[in-house]
C-alpha positions, 0 to 999 in steps of 0.5 A: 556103623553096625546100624540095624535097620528095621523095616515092616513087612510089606503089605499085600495091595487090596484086592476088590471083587464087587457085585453086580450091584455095587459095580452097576457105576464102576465110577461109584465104586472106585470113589467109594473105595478112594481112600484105601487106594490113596492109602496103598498107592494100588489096589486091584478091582475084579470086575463081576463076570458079568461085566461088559464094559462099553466100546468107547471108539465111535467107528463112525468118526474115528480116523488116524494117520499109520506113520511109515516107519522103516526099520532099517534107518532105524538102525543107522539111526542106533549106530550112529548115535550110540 
């Protein structure tokens, strides 16, 4: 049962710094760079500093329900479920 098993090094994931240019459609560039994302499951993109990404909420519209939660049952909930 004395079976060596042998693994390769783990390769570091690809880190991407484009330029202003190439990020002008950031969609674009992650389309252009798919293949090597597939092939490593993860990459790293680095935006250009200049960079400004848009604010996606419309302000006008945007509404939500703050759900009231009380830490205190919450605890009972624990003891008496666990």
């Amino acid at each position: 049962m004395d079976k060596e098993i042998k693994s390769e090094p783990i390769q570091e994931a690809p880190i991407f710094r484009p330029t202003e240019e190439e990020f002008t459609d950031p969609l674009v560039f992650i389309e252009g760079i798919r293949h090597i994302g597939e092939k490593f499951g993860i990459c790293k993109i680095v935006p250009p500093e200049s960079w400004k990404p848009p604010f996606c909420i419309d302000m006008e519209n945007f509404k939500f329900k703050p759900r009231i939660q009380k830490l205190n049952e919450l605890e009972v909930l624990y003891l008496f479920y666990s």
